[in-house]
GUROZA-129284 format. One record per atom (N, C-alpha, C): x, y, z; atom name; residue in one letter; residue number from 1. Coordinates in nm, 3 decimals. Layout:
// residues N
<rec east="X" north="Y" up="Z" atom="CA" rest="A" nr="NUM"/>
...
// end
This chain:
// residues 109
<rec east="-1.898" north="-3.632" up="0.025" atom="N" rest="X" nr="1"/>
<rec east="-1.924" north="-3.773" up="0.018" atom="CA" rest="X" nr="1"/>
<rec east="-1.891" north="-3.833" up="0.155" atom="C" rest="X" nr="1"/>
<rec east="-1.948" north="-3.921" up="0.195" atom="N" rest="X" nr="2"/>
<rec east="-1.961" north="-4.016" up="0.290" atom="CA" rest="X" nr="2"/>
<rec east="-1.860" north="-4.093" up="0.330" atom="C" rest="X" nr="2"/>
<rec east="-1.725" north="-4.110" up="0.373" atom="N" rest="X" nr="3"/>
<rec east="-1.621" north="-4.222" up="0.394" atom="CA" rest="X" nr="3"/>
<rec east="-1.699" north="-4.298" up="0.467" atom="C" rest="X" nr="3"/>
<rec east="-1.719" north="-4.298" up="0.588" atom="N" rest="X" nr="4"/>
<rec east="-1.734" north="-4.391" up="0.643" atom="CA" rest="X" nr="4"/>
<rec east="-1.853" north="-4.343" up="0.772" atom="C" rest="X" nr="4"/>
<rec east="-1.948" north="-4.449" up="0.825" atom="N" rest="X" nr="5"/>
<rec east="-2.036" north="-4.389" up="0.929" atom="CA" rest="X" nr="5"/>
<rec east="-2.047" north="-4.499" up="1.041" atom="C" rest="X" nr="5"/>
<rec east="-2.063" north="-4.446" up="1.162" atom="N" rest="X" nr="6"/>
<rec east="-2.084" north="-4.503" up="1.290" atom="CA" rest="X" nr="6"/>
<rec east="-2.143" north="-4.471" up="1.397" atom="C" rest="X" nr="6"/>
<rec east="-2.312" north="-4.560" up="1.392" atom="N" rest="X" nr="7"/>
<rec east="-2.369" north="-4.545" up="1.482" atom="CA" rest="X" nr="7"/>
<rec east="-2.382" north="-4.571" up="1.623" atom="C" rest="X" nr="7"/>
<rec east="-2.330" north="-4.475" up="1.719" atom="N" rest="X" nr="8"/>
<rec east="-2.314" north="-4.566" up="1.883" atom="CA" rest="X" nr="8"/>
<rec east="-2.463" north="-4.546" up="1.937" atom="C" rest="X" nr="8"/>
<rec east="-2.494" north="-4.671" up="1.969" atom="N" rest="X" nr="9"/>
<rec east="-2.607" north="-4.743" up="2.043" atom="CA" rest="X" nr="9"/>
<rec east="-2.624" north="-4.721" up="2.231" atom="C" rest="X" nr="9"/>
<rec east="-2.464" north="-4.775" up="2.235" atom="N" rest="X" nr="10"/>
<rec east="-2.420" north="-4.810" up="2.361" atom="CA" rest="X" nr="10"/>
<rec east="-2.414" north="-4.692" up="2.443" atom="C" rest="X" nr="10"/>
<rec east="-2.407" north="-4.557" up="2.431" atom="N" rest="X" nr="11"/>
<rec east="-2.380" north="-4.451" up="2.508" atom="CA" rest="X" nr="11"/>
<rec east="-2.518" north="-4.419" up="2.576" atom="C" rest="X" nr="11"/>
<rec east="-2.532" north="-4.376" up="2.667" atom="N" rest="X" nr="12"/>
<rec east="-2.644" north="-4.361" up="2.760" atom="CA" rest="X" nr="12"/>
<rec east="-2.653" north="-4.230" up="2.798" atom="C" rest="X" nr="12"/>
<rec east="-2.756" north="-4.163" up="2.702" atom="N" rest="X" nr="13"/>
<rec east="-2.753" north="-4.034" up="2.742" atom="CA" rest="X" nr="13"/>
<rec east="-2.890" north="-3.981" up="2.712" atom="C" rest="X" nr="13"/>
<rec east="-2.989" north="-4.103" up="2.779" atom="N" rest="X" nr="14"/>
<rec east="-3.087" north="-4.015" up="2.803" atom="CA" rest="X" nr="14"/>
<rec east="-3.190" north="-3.974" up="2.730" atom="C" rest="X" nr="14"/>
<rec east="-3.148" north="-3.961" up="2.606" atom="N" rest="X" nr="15"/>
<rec east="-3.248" north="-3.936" up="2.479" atom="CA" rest="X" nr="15"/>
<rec east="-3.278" north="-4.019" up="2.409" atom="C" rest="X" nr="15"/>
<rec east="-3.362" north="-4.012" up="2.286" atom="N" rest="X" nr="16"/>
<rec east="-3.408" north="-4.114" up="2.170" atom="CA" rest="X" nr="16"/>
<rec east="-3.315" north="-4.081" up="2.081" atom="C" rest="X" nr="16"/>
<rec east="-3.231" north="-3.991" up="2.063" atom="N" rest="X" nr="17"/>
<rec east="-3.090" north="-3.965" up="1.901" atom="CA" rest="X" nr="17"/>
<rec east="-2.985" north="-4.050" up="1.995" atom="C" rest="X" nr="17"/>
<rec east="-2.906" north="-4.094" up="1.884" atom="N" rest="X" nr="18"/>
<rec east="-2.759" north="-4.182" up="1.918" atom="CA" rest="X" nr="18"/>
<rec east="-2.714" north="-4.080" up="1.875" atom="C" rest="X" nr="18"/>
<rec east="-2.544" north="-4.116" up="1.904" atom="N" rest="X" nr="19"/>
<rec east="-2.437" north="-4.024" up="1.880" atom="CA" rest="X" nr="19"/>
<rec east="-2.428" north="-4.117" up="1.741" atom="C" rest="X" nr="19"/>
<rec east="-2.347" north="-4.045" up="1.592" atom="N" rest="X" nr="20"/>
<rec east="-2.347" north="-4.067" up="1.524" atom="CA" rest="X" nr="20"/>
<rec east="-2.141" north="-3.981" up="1.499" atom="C" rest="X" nr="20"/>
<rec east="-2.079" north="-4.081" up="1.424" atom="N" rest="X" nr="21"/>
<rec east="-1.949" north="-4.037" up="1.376" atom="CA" rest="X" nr="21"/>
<rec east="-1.926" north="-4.077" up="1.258" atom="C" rest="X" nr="21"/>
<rec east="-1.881" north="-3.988" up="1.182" atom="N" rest="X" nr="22"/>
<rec east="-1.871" north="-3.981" up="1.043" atom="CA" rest="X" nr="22"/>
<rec east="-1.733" north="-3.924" up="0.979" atom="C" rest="X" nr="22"/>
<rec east="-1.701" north="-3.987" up="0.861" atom="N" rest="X" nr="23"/>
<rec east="-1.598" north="-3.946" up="0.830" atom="CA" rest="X" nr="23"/>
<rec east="-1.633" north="-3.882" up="0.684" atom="C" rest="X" nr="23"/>
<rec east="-1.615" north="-3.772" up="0.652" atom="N" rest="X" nr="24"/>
<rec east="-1.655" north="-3.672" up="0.480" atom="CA" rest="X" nr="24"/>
<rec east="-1.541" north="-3.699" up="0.440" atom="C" rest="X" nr="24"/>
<rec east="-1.611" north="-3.652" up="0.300" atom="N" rest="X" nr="25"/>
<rec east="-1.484" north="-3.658" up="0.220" atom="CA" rest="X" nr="25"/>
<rec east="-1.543" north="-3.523" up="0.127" atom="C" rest="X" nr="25"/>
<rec east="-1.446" north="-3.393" up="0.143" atom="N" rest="X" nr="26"/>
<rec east="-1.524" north="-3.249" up="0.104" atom="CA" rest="X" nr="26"/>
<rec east="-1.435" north="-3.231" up="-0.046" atom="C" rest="X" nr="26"/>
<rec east="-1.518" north="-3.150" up="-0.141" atom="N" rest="X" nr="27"/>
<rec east="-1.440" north="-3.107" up="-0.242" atom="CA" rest="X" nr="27"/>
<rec east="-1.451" north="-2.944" up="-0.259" atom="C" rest="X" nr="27"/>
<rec east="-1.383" north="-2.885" up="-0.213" atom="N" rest="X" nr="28"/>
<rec east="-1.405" north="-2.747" up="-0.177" atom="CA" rest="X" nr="28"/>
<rec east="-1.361" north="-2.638" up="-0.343" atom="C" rest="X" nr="28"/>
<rec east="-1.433" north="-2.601" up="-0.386" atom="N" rest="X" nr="29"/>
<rec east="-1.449" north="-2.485" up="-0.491" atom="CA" rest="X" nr="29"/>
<rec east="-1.345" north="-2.348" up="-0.429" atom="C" rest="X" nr="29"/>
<rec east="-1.285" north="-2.303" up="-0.478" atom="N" rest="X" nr="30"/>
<rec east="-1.226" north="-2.179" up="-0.438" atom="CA" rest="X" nr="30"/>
<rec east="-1.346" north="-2.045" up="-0.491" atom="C" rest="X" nr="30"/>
<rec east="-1.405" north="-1.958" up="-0.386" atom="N" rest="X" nr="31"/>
<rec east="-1.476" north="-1.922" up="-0.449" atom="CA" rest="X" nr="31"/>
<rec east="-1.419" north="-1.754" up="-0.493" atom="C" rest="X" nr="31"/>
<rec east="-1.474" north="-1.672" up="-0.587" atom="N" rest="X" nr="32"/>
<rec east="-1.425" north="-1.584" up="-0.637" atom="CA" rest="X" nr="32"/>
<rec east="-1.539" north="-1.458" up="-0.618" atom="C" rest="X" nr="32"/>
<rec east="-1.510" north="-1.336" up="-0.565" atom="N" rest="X" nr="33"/>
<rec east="-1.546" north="-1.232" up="-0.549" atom="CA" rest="X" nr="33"/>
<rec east="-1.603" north="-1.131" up="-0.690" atom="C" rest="X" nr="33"/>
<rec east="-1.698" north="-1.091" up="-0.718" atom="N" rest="X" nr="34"/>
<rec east="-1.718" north="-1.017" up="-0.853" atom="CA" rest="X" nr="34"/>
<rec east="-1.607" north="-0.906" up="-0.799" atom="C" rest="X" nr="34"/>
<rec east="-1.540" north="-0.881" up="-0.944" atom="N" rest="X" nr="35"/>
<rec east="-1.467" north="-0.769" up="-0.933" atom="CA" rest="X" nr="35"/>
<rec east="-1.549" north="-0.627" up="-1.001" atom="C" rest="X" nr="35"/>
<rec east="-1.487" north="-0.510" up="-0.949" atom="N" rest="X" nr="36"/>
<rec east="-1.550" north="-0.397" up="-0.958" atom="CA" rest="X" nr="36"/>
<rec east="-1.484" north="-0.348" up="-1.072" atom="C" rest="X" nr="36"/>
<rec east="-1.579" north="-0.263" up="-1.163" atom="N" rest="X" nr="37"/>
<rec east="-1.565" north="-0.222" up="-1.272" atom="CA" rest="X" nr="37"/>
<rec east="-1.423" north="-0.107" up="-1.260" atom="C" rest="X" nr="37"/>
<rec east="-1.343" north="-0.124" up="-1.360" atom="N" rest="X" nr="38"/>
<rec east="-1.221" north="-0.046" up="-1.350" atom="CA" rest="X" nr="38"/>
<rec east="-1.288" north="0.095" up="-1.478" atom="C" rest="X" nr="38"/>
<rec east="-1.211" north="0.222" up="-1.382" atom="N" rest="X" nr="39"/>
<rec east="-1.253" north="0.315" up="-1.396" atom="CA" rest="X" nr="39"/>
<rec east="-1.188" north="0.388" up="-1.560" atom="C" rest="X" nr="39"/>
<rec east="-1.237" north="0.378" up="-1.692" atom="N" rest="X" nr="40"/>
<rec east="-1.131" north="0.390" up="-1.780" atom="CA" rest="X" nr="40"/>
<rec east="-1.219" north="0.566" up="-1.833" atom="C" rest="X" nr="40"/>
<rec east="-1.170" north="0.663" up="-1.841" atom="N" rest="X" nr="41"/>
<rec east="-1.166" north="0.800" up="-1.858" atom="CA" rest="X" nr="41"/>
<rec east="-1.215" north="0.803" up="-2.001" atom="C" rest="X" nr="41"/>
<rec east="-1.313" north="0.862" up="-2.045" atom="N" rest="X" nr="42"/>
<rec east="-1.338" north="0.908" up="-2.233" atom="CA" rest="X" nr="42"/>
<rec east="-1.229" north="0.974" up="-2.274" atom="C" rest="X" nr="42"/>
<rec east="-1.155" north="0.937" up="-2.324" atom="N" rest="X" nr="43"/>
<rec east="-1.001" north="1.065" up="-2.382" atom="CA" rest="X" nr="43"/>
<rec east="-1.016" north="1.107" up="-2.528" atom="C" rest="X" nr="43"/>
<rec east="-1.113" north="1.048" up="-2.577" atom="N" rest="X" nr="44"/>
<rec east="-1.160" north="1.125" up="-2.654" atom="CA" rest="X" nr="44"/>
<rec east="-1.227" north="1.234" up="-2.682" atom="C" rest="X" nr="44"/>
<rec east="-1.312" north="1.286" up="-2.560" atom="N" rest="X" nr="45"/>
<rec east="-1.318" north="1.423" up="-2.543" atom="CA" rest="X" nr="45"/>
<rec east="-1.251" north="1.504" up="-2.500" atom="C" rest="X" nr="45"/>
<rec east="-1.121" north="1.505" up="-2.479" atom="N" rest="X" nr="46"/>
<rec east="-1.022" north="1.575" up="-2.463" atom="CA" rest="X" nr="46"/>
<rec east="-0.973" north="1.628" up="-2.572" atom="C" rest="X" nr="46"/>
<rec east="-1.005" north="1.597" up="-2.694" atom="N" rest="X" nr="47"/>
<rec east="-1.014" north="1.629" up="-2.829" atom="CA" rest="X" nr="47"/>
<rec east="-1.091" north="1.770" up="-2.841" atom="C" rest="X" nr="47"/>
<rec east="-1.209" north="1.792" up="-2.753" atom="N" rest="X" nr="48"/>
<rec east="-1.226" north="1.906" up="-2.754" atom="CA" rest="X" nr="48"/>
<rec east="-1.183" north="2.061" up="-2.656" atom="C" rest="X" nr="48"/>
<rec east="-1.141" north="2.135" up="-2.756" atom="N" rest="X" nr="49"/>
<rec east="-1.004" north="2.224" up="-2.675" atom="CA" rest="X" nr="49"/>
<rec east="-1.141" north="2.255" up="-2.556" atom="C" rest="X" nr="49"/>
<rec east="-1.233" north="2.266" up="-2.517" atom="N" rest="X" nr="50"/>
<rec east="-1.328" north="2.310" up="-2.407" atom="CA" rest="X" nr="50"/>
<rec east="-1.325" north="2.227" up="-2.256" atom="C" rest="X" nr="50"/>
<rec east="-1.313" north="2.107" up="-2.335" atom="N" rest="X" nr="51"/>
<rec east="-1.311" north="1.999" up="-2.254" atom="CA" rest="X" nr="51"/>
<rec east="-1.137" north="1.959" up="-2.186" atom="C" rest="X" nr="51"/>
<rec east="-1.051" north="1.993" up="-2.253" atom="N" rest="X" nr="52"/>
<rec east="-0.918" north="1.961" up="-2.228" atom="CA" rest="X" nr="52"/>
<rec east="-0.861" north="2.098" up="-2.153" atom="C" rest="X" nr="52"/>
<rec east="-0.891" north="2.238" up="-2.151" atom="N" rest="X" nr="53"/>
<rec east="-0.866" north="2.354" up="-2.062" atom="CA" rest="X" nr="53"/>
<rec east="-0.928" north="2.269" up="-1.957" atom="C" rest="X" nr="53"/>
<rec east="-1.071" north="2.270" up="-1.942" atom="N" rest="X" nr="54"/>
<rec east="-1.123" north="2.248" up="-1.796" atom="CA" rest="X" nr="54"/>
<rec east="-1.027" north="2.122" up="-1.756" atom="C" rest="X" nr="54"/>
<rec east="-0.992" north="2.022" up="-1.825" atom="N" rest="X" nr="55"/>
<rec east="-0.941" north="1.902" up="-1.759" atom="CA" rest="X" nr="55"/>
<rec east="-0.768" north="1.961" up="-1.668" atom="C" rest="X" nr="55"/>
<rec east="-0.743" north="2.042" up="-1.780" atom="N" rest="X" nr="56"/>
<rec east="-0.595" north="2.067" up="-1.734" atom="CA" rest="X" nr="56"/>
<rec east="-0.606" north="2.221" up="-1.604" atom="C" rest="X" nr="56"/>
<rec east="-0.725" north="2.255" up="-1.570" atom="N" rest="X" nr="57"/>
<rec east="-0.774" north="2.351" up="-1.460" atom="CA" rest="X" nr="57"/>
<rec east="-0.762" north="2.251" up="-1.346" atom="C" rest="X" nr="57"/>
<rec east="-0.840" north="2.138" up="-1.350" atom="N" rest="X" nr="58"/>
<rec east="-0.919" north="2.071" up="-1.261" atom="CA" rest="X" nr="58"/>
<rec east="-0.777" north="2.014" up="-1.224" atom="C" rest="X" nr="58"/>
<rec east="-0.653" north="1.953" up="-1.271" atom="N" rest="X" nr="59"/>
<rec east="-0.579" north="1.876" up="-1.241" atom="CA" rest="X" nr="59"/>
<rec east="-0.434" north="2.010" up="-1.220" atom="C" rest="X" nr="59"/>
<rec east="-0.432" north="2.126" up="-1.223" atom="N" rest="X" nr="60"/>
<rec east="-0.334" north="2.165" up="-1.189" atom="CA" rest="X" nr="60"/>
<rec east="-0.435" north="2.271" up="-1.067" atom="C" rest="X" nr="60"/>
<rec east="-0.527" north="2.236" up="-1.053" atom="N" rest="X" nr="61"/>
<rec east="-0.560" north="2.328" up="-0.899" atom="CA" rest="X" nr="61"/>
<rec east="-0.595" north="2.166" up="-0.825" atom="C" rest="X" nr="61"/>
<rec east="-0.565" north="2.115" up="-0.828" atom="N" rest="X" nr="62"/>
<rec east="-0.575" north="1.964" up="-0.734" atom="CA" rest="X" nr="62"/>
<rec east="-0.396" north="1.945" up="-0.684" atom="C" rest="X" nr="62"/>
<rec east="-0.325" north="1.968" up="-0.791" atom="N" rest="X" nr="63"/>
<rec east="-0.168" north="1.985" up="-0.791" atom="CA" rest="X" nr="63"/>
<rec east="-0.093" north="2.077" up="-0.676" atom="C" rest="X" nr="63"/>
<rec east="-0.225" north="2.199" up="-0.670" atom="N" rest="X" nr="64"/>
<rec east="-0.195" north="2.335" up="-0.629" atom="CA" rest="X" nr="64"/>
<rec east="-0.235" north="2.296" up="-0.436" atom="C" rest="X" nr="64"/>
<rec east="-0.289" north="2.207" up="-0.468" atom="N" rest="X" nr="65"/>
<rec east="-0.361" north="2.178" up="-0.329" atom="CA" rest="X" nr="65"/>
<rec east="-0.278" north="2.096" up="-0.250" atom="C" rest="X" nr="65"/>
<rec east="-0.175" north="2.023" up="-0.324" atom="N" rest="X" nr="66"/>
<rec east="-0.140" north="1.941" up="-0.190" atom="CA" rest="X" nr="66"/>
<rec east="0.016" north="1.975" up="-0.233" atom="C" rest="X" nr="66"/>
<rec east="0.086" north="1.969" up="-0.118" atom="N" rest="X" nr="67"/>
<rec east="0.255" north="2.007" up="-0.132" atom="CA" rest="X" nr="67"/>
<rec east="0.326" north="1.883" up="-0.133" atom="C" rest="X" nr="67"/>
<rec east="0.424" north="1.904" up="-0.232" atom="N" rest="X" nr="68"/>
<rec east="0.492" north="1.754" up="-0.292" atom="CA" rest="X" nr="68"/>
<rec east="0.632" north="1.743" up="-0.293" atom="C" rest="X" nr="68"/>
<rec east="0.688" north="1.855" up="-0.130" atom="N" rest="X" nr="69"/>
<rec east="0.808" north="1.880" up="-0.130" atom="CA" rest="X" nr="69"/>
<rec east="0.840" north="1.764" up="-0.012" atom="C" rest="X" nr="69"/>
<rec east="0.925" north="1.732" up="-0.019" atom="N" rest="X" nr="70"/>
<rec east="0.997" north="1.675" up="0.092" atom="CA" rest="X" nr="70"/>
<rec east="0.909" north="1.546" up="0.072" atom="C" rest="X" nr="70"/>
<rec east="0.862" north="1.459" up="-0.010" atom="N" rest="X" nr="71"/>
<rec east="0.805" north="1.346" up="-0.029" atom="CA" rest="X" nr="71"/>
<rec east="0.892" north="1.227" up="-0.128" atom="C" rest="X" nr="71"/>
<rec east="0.855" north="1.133" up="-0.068" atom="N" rest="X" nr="72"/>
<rec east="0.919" north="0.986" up="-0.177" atom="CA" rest="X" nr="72"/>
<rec east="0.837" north="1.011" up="-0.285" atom="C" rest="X" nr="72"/>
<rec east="0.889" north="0.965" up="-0.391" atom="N" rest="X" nr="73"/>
<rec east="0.880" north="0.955" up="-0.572" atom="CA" rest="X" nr="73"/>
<rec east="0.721" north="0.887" up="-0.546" atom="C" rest="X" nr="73"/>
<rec east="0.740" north="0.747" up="-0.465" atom="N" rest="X" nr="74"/>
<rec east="0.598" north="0.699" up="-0.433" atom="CA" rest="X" nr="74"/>
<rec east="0.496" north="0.749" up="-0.453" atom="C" rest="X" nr="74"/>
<rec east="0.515" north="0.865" up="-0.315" atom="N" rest="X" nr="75"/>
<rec east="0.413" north="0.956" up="-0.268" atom="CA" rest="X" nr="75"/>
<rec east="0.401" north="1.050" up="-0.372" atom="C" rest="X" nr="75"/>
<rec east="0.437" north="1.105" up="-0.463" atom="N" rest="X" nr="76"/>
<rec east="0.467" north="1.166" up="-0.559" atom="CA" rest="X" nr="76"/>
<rec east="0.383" north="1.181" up="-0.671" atom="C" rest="X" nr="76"/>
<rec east="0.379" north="1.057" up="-0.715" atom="N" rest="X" nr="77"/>
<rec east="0.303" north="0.974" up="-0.834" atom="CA" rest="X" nr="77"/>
<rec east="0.192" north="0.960" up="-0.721" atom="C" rest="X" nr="77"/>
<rec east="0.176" north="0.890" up="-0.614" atom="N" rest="X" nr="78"/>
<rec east="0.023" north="0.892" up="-0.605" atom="CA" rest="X" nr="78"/>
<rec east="-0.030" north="1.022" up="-0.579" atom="C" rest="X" nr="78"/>
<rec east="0.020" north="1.113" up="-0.582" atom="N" rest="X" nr="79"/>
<rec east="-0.060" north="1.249" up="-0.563" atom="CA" rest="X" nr="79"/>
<rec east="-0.090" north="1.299" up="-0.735" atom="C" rest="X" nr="79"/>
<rec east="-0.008" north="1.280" up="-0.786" atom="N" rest="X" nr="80"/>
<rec east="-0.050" north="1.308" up="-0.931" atom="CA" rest="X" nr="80"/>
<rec east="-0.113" north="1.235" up="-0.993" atom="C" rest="X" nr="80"/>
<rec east="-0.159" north="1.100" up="-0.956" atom="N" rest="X" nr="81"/>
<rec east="-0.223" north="1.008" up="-1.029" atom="CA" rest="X" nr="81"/>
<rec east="-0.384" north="1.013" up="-1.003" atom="C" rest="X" nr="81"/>
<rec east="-0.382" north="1.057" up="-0.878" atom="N" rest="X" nr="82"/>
<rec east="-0.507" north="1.090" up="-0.789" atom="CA" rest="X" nr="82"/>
<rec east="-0.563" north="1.213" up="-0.860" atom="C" rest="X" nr="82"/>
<rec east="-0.492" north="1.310" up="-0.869" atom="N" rest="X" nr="83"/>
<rec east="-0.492" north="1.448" up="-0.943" atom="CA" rest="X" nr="83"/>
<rec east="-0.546" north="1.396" up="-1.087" atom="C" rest="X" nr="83"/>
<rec east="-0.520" north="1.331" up="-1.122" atom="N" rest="X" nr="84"/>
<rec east="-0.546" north="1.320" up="-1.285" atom="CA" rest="X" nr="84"/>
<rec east="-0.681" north="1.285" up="-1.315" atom="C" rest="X" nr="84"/>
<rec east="-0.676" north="1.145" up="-1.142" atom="N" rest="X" nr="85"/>
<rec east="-0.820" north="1.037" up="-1.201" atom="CA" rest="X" nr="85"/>
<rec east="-0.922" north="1.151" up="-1.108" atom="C" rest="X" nr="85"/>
<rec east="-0.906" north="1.205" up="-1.044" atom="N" rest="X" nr="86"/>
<rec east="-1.016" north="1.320" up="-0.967" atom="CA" rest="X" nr="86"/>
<rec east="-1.105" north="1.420" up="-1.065" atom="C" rest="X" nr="86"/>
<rec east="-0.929" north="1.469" up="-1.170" atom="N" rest="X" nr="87"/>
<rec east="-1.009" north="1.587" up="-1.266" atom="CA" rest="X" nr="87"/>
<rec east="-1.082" north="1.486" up="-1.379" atom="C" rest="X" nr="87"/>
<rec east="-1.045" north="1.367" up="-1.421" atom="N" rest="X" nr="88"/>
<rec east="-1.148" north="1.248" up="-1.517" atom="CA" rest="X" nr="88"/>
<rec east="-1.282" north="1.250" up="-1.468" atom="C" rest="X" nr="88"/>
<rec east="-1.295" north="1.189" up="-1.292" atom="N" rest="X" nr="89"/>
<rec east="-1.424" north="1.184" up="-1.249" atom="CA" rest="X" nr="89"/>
<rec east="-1.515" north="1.319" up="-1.271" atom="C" rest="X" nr="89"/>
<rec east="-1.427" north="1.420" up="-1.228" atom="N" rest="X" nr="90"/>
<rec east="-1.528" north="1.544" up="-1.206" atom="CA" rest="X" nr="90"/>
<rec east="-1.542" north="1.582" up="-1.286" atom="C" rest="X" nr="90"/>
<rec east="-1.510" north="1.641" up="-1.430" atom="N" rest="X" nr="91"/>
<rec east="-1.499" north="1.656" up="-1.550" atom="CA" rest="X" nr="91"/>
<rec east="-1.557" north="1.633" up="-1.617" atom="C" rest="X" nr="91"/>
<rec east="-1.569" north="1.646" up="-1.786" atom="N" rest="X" nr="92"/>
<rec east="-1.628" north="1.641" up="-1.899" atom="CA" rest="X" nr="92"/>
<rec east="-1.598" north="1.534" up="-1.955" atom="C" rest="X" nr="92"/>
<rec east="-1.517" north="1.460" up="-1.915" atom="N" rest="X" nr="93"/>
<rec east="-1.451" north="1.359" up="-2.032" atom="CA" rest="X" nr="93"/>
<rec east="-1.465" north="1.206" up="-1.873" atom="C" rest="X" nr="93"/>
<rec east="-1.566" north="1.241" up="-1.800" atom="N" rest="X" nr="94"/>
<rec east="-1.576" north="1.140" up="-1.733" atom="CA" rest="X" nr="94"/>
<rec east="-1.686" north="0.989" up="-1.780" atom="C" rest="X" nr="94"/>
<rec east="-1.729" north="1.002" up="-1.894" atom="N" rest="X" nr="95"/>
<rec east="-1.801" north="0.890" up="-1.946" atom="CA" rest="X" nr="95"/>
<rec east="-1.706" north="0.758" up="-1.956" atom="C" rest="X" nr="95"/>
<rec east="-1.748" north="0.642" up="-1.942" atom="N" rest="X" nr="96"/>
<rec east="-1.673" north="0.551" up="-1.997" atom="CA" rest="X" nr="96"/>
<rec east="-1.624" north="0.510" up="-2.128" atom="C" rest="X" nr="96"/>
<rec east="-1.508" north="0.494" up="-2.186" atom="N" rest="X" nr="97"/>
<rec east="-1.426" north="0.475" up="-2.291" atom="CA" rest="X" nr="97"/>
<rec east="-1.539" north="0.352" up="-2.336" atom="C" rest="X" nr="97"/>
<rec east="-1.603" north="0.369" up="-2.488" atom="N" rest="X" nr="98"/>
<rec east="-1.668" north="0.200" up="-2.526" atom="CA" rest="X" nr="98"/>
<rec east="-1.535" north="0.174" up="-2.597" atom="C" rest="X" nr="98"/>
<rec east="-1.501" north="0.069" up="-2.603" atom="N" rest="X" nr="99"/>
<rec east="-1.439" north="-0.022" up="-2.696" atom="CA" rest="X" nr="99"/>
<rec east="-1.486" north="-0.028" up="-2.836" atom="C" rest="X" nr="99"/>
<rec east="-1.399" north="-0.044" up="-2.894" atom="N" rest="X" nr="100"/>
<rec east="-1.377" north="-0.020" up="-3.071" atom="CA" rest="X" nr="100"/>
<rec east="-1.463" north="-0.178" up="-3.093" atom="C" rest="X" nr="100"/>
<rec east="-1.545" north="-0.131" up="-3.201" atom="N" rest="X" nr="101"/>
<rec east="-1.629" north="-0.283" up="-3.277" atom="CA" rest="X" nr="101"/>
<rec east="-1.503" north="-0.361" up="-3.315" atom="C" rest="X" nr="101"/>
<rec east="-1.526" north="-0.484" up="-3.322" atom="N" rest="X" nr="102"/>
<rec east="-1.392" north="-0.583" up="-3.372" atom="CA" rest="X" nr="102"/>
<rec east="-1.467" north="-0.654" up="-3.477" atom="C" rest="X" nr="102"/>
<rec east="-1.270" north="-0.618" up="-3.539" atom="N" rest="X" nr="103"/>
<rec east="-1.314" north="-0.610" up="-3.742" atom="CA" rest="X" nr="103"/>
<rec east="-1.377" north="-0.782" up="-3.764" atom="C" rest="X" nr="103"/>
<rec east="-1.450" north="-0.745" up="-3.819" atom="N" rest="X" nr="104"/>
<rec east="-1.523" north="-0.867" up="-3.891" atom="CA" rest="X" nr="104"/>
<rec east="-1.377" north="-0.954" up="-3.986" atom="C" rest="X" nr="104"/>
<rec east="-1.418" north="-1.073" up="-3.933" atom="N" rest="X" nr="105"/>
<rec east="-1.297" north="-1.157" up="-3.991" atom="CA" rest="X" nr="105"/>
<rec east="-1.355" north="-1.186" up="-4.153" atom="C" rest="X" nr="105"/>
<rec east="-1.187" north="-1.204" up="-4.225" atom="N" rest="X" nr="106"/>
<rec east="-1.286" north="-1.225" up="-4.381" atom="CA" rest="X" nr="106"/>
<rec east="-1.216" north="-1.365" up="-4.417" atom="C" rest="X" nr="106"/>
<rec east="-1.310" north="-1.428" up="-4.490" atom="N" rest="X" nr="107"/>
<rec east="-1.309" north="-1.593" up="-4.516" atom="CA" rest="X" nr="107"/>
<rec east="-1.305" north="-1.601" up="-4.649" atom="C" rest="X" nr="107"/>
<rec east="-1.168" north="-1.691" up="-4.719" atom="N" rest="X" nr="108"/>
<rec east="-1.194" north="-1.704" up="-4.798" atom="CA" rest="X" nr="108"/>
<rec east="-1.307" north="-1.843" up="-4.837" atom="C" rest="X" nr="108"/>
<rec east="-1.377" north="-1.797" up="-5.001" atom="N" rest="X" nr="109"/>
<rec east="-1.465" north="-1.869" up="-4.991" atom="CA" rest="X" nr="109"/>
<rec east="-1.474" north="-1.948" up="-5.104" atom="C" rest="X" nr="109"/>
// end
């Protein structure tokens, strides 16, 4: 919006535009970034003993791969957490989890 405006006439510069000064008045929106889909693992196929060997292969030769001696607890957990979500991605049980139907509400009538 517009506070206030002022056209100078008087300045001599040559052209046909005036200088023009203005005062806004802004209402600024905070704007928000789409967030990226969070990665949730099917663990329900881990239910099948085929699918849960390969998962527990994939995550103790990822284990086998990096050395976790002489490290902070930190570093620790993120090597095993990495290990876990690596053997999810690569794996059998990497589909996305759907969400459970939600129970139909009952009314009395």
């Amino acid at each position: 919006m517009v506070r206030q405006c002022r056209v100078y006439r008087s300045f001599d510069i040559d052209s046909d535009h005036f200088p023009v000064l203005a005062t806004l008045k802004l209402k600024l929106k905070r704007s928000t970034q789409p967030q990226t889909k969070h990665f949730i693992p099917n663990l329900s196929s881990l239910s099948n003993i085929d699918v849960s060997q390969e998962y527990a292969a994939n995550v103790s030769s990822k284990l086998r791969a990096t050395s976790l001696e002489d490290q902070t607890l930190e570093a620790m957990w993120g090597h095993y957490k990495s290990a876990l979500d690596f053997a999810a991605r690569e794996g059998r049980c990497r589909g996305i989890q759907t969400p459970g139907r939600a129970k139909e509400k009952i009314t009395a009538a």
